[in-house]
RODO-2510 file (C-alpha; in nm, 4 decimals, decimal comma):
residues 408
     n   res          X          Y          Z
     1     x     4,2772     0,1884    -4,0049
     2     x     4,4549     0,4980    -3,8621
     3     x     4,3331     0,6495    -3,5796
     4     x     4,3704     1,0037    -3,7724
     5     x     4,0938     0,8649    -4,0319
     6     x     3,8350     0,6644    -3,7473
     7     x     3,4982     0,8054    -3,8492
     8     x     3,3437     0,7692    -3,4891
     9     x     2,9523     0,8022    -3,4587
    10     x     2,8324     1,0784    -3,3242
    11     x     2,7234     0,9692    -3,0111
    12     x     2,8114     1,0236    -2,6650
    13     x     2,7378     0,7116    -2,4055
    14     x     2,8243     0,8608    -2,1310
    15     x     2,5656     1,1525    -2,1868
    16     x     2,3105     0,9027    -2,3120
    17     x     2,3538     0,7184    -1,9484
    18     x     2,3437     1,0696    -1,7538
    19     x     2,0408     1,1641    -1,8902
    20     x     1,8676     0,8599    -1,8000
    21     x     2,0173     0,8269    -1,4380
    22     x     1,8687     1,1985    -1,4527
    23     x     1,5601     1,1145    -1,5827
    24     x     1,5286     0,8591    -1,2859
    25     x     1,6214     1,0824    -1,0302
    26     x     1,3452     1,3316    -1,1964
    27     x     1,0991     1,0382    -1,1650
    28     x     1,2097     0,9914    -0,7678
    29     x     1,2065     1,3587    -0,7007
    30     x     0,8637     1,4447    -0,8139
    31     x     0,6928     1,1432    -0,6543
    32     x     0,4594     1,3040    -0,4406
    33     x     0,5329     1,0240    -0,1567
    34     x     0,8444     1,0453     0,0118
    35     x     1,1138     0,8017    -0,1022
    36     x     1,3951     0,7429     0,1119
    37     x     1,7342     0,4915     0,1791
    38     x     1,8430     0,4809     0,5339
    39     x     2,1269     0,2188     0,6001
    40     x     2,1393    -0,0428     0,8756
    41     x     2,1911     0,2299     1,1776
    42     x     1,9046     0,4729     1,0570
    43     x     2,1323     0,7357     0,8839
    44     x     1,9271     0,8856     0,6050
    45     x     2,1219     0,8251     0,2665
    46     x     1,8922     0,9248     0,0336
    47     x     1,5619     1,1694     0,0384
    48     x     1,3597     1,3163    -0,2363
    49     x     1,1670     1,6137    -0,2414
    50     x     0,8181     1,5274    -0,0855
    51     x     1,0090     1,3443     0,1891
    52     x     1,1948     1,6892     0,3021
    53     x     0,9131     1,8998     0,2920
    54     x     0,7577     1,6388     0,5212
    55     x     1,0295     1,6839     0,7863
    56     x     1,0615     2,0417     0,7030
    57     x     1,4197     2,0346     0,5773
    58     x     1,5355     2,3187     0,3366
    59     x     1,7467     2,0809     0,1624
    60     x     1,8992     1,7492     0,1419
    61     x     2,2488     1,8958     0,3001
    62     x     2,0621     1,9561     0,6251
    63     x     1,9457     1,6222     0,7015
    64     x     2,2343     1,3639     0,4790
    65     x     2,3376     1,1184     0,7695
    66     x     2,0897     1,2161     1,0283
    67     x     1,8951     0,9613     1,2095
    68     x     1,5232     0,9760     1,0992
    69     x     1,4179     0,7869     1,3947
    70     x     1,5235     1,1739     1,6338
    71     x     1,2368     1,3034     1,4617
    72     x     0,9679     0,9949     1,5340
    73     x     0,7366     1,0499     1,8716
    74     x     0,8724     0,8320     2,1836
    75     x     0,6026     0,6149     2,1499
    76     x     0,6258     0,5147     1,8263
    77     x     1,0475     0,5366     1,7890
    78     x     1,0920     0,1607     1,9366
    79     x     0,8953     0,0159     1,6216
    80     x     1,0475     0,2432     1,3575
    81     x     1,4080     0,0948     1,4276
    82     x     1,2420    -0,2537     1,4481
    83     x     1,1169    -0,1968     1,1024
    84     x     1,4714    -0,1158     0,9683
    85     x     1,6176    -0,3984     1,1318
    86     x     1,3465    -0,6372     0,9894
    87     x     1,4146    -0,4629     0,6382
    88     x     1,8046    -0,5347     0,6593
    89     x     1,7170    -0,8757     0,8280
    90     x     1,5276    -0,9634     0,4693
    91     x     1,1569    -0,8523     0,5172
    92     x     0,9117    -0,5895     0,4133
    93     x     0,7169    -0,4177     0,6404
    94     x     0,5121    -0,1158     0,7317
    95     x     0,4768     0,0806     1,0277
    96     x     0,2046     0,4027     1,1161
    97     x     0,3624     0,6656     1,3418
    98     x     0,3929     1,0155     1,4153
    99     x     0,6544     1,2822     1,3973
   100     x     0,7504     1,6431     1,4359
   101     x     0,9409     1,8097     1,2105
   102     x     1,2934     2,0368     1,1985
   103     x     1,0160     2,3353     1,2390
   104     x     0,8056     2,1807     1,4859
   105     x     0,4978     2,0664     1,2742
   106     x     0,3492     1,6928     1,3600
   107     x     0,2295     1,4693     1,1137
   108     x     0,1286     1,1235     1,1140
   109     x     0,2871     0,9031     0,8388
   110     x     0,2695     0,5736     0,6828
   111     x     0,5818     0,4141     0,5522
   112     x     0,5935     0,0978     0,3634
   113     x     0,9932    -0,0610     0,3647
   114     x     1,1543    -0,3503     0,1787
   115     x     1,5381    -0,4597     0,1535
   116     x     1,7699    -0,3150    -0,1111
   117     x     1,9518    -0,6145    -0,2306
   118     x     2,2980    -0,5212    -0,4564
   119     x     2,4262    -0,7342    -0,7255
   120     x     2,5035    -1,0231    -0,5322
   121     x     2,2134    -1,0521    -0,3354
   122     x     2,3217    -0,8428     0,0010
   123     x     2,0767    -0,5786     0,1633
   124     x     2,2564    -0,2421     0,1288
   125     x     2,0098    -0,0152     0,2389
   126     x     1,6489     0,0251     0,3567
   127     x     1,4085     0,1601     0,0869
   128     x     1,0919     0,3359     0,2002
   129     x     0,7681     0,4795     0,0551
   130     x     0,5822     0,7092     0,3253
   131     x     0,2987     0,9561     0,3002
   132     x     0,1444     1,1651     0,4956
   133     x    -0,1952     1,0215     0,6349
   134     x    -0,2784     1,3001     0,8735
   135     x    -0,5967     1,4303     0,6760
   136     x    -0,6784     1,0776     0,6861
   137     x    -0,6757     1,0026     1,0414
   138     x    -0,8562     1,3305     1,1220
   139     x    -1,1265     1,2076     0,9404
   140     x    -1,1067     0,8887     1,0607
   141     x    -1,1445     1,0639     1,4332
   142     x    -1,4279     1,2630     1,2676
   143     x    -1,6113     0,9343     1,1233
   144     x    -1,5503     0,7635     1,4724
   145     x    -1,7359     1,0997     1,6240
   146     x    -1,9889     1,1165     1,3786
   147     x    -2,0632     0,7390     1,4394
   148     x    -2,1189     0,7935     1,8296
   149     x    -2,2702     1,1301     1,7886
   150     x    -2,5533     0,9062     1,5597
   151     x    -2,5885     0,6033     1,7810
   152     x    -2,6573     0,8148     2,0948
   153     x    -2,9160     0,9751     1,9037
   154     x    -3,0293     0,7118     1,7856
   155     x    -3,1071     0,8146     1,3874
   156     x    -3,2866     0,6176     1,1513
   157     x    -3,1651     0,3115     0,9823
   158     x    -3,0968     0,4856     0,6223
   159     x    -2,8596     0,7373     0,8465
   160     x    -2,6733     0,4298     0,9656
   161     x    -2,6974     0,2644     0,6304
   162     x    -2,5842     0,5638     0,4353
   163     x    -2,2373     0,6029     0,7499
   164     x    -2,1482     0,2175     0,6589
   165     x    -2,1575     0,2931     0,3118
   166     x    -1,9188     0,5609     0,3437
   167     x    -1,7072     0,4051     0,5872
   168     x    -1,6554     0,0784     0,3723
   169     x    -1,6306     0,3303     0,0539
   170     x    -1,3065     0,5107     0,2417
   171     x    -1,1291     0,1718     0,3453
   172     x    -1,1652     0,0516    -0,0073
   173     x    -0,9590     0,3440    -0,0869
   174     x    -0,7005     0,3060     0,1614
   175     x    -0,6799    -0,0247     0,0750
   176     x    -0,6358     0,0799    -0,3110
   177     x    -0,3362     0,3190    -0,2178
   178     x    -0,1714     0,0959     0,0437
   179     x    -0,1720    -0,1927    -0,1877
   180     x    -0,0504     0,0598    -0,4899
   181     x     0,2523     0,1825    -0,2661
   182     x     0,3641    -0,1926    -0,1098
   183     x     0,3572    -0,2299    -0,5181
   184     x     0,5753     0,0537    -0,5718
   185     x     0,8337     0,0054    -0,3410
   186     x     0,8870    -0,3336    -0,4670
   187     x     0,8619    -0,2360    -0,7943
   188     x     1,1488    -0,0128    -0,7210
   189     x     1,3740    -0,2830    -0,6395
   190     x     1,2720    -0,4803    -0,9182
   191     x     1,4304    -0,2118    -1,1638
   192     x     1,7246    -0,2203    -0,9446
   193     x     1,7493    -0,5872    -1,0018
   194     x     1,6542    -0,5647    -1,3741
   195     x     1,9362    -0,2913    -1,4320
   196     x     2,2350    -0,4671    -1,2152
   197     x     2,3185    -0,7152    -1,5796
   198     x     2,2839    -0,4026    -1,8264
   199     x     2,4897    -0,2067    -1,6389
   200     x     2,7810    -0,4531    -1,5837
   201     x     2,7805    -0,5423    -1,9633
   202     x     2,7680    -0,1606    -2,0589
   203     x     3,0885    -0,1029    -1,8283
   204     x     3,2946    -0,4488    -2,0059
   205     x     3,1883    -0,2803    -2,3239
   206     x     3,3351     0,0461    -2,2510
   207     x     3,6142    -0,1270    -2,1099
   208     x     3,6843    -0,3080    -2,3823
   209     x     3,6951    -0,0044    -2,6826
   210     x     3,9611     0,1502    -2,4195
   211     x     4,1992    -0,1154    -2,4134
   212     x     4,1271    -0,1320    -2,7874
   213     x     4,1957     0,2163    -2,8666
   214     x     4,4617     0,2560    -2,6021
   215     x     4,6558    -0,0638    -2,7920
   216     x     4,6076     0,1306    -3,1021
   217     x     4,3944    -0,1916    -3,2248
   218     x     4,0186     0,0032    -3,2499
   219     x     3,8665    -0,0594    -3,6036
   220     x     3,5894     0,1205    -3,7198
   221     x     3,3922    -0,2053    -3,7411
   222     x     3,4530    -0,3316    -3,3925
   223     x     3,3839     0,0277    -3,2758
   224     x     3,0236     0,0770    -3,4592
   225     x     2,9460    -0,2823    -3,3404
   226     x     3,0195    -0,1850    -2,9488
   227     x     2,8243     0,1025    -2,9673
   228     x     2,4961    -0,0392    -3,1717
   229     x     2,5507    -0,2468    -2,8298
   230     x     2,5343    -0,0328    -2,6280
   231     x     2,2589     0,1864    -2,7286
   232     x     2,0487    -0,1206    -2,7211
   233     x     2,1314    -0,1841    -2,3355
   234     x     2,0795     0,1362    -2,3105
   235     x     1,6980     0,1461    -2,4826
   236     x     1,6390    -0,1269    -2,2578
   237     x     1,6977     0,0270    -1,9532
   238     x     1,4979     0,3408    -2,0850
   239     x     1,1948     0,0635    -2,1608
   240     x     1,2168    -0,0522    -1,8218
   241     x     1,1282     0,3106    -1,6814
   242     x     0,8488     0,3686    -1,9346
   243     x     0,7423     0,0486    -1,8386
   244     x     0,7037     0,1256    -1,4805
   245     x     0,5206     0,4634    -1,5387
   246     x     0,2846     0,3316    -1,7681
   247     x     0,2116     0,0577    -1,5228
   248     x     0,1349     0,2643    -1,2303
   249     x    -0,0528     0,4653    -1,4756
   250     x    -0,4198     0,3950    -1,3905
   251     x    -0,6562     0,2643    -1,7009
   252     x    -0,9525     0,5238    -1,7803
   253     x    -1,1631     0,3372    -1,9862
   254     x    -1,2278    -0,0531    -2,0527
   255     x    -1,0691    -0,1307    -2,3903
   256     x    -0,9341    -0,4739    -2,6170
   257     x    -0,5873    -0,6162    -2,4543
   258     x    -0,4088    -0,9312    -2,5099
   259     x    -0,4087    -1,1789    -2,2436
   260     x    -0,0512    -1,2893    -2,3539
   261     x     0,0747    -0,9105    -2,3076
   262     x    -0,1037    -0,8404    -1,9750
   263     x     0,0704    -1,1120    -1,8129
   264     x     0,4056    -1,0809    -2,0235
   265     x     0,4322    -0,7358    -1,8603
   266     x     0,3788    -0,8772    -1,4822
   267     x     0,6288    -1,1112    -1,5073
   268     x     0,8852    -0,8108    -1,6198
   269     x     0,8737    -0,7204    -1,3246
   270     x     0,9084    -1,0091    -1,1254
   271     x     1,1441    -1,1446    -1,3474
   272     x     1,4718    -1,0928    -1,1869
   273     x     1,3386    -1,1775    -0,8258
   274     x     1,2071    -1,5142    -1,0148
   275     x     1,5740    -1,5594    -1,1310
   276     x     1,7435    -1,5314    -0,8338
   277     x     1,5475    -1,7624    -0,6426
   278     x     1,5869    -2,0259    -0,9180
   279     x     1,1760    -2,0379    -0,9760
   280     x     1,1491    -2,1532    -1,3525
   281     x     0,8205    -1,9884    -1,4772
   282     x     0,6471    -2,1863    -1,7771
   283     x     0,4185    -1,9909    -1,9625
   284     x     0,1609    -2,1278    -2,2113
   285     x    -0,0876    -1,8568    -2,3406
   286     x    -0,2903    -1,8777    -2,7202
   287     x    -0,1965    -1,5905    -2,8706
   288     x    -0,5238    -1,5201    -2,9987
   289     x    -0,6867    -1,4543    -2,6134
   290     x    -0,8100    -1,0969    -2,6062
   291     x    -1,0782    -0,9607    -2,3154
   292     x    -1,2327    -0,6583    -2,2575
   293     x    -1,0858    -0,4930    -1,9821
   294     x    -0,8144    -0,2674    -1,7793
   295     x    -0,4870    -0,4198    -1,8914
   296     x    -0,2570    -0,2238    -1,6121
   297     x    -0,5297    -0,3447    -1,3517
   298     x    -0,5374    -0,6881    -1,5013
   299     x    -0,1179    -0,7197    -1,4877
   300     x    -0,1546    -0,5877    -1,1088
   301     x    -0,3687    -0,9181    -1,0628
   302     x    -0,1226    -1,1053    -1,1965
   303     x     0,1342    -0,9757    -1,0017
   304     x     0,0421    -1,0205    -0,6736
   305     x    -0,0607    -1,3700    -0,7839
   306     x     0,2853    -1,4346    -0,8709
   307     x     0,4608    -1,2215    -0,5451
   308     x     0,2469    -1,4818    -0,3363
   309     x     0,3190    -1,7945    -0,5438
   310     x     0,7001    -1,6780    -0,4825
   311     x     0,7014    -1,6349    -0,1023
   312     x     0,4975    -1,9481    -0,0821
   313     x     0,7895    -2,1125    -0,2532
   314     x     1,0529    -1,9440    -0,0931
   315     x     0,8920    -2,0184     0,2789
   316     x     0,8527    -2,3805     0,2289
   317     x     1,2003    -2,4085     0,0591
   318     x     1,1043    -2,6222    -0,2776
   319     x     1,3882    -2,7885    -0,4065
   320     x     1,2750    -2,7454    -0,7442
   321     x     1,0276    -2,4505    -0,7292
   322     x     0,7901    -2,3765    -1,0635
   323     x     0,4876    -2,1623    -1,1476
   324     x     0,3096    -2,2759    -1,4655
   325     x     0,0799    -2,0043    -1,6487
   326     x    -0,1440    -2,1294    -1,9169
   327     x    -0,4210    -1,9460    -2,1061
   328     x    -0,7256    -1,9504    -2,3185
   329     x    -1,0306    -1,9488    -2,3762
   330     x    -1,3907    -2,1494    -2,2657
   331     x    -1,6991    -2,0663    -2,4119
   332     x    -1,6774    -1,6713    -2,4704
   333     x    -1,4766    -1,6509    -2,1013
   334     x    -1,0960    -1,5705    -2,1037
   335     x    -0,9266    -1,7561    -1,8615
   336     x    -0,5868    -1,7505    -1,7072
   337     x    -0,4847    -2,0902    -1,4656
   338     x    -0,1793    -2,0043    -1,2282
   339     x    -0,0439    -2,2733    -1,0428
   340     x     0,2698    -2,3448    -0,8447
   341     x     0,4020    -2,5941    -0,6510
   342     x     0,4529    -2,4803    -0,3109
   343     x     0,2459    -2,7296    -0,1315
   344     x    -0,1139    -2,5213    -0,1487
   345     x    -0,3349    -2,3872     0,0955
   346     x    -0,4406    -2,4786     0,3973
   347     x    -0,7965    -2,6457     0,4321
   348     x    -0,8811    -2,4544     0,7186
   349     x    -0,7617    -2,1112     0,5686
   350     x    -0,8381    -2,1291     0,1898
   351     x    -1,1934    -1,9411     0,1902
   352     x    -1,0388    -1,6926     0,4183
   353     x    -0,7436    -1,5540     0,1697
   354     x    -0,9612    -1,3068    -0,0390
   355     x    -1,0695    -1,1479     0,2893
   356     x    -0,8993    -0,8135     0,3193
   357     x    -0,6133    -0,8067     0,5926
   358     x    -0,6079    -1,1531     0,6093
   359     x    -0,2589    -1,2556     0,5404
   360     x    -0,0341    -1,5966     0,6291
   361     x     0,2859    -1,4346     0,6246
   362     x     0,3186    -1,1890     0,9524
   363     x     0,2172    -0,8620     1,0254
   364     x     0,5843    -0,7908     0,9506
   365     x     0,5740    -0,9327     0,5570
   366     x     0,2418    -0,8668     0,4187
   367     x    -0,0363    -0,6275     0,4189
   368     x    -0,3560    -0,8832     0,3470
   369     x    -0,4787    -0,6557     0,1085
   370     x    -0,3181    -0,7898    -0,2575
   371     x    -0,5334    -1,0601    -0,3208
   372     x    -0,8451    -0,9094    -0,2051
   373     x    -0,8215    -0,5782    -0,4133
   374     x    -0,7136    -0,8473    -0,7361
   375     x    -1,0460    -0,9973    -0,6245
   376     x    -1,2068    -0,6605    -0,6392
   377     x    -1,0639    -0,5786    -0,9589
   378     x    -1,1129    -0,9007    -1,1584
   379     x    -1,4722    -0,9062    -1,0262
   380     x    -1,6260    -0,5422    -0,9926
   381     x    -1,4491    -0,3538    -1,1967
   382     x    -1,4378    -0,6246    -1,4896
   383     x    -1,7256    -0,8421    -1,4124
   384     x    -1,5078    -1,1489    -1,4360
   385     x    -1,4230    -1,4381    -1,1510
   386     x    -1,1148    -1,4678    -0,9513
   387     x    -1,0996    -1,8561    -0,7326
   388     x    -0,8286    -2,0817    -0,5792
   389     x    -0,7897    -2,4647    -0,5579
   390     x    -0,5077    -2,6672    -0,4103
   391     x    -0,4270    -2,9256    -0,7132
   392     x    -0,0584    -3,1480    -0,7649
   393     x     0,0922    -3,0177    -0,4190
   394     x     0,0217    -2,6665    -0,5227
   395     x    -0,2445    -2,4027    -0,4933
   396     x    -0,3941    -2,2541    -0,8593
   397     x    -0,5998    -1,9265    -0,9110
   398     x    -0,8186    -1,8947    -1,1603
   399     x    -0,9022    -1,6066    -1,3386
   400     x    -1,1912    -1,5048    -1,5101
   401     x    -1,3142    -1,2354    -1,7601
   402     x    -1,5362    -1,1374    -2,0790
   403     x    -1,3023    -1,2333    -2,3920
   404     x    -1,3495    -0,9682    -2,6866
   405     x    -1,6495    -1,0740    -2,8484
   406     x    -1,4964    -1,0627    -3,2281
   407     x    -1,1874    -1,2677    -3,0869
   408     x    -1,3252    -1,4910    -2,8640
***
């Protein structure tokens, strides 16, 4: 057909894609934790908003390729380029320090970091989540006070009781954040890793209808077929951001899910990391398993059950790594079996691994918090079970909760 009489859609790809590279940005940028890349020397490549009003830059033009680690306290500057080495060495980490801004105000801040792998599986850049604990430690100082002012006066036991309460009340809420933002930040690289294959077929696409029209050889059929195409890379890429918000999103009230879904979403996430360390994941789940519950929470369980089941496989190098996921339902009780083969738990440790901070892999790689806040979640705030057996040359959790009564 002549290129004078080409009835092209109208449709502009290019646009589409700017507006959702914007819309990420607008998701980075209004994050009320700072989010920042620094690359293997410390130079800061990348800051949003929150993170410059924590240093007290103006804008991002005042700080671009300065070294964050000028503005970290003495004390605490030695560990802060250890953690950027460890994240460019392959490992996550966090790190508690203090600084003082451009302006002179100090703040104590908590940054969780994890490598930024490209396309073929090199780090690139350091990615970090921080916020700004200061109020936190204050009151910590102000508990600790409190604590000695009431022991030296020696106050009655429902005084002490009612301190405790409090005390273990504010740790199970830094342990709720601190587990949500070690989430995040590897979340974050997760949609990196699940966008890397849209974008490359989007770009031989486009390639392709300009060596078509440039030839003079673009039909009208070949050109509506490209673009159907392309929009549909592109709707996936916009899923995967909805996706993410509604995960972090937290669930109000307890409601009907699907088992099947639940975990389905987890392993979205995880999906690409599974891929490129050549873990095949089989998944049987009855369709018909529905519980009572927080789905979000429920596919948080399930994800730190599968980030653990991963490193486990990864650290003991499995030639032929697998995680099997089957689910069902016994006796009014949905339950979800997760097992891998990554040669199990130790004996001597296996009653330990729901304790909070209690973690195998380093002060350096975990936080010992994920599978003690799943076990908090699956059991207080759904009434369920959550347990772990070594079976096969592989560890299996177990997780329990009400089914839906008419679907059980």
């Amino acid at each position: 057909m002549p290129t004078g009489q080409l009835k092209i859609p109208a449709i502009d790809i290019e646009q589409t894609l700017r507006e959702n590279e914007q819309f990420l940005k607008l998701i980075i940028d209004t994050e009320p934790e700072c989010v920042k890349l620094l690359d293997r020397d410390g130079s800061l490549l990348m800051m949003n908003r929150a993170g410059l009003e924590m240093i007290e830059a103006e804008n991002f033009e005042m700080v671009k390729g300065g070294k964050v680690h000028e503005l970290v306290d003495p004390e605490y500057r030695d560990d802060f380029i250890n953690l950027i080495r460890a994240a460019f060495e392959g490992n996550a980490g966090e790190l508690v320090f203090k600084i003082t801004g451009l302006k002179g105000r100090r703040l104590w801040l908590e940054s969780h970091a994890v490598p930024l792998r490209n396309e073929q599986g090199a780090i690139i850049s350091m990615l970090a989540i921080t916020r700004d604990i200061t109020i936190r430690k204050q009151a910590l100082e102000a508990l600790a006070d409190k604590q000695q002012q009431l022991e030296m006066l020696n106050s009655s036991l429902e005084q002490r009781i009612s301190q405790a309460v409090s005390e273990i009340r504010l740790k199970d809420r830094m342990m709720i954040q601190q587990n949500r933002q070690a989430a995040m930040g590897e979340m974050i690289n997760n949609i990196a890793h699940q966008w890397r294959q849209p974008l490359n077929n989007l770009g031989l696409i486009l390639q392709s209808i300009e060596k078509s029209f440039s030839s003079g050889n673009l039909r009208e059929e070949e050109l509506r077929t490209d673009v159907h195409s392309s929009m549909d890379i592109i709707k996936f890429m916009s899923h995967t951001i909805d996706d993410f918000r509604n995960f972090f999103r937290p669930d109000k009230q307890l409601h009907m899910f699907r088992l099947k879904d639940a975990v389905q979403l987890a392993l979205k996430f995880v999906s690409a990391d599974l891929q490129y360390q050549r873990i095949a994941v089989d998944m049987d789940i009855h369709e018909d398993v529905y519980a009572n519950g927080y789905p979000n929470e429920y596919a948080q369980v399930v994800l730190n059950i599968l980030g653990n089941a991963r490193d486990a496989l990864a650290a003991n190098d499995i030639s032929k790594p697998f995680i099997r996921i089957e689910g069902g339902t016994e006796g009014g009780i949905a339950v979800l079996r997760m097992r891998d083969n990554g040669g199990g738990i130790g004996e001597d440790i296996i009653e330990r691994i729901f304790d909070p901070y209690f973690s195998t892999k380093g002060e350096d790689k975990g936080t010992g918090i994920g599978l003690y806040m799943s076990k908090v979640i699956i059991e207080n705030n759904m009434k369920g079970r959550l347990t772990v057996c070594n079976i096969n040359g592989g560890a299996e959790f177990r997780i329990e909760i009400p089914a839906h009564p008419s679907k059980s």
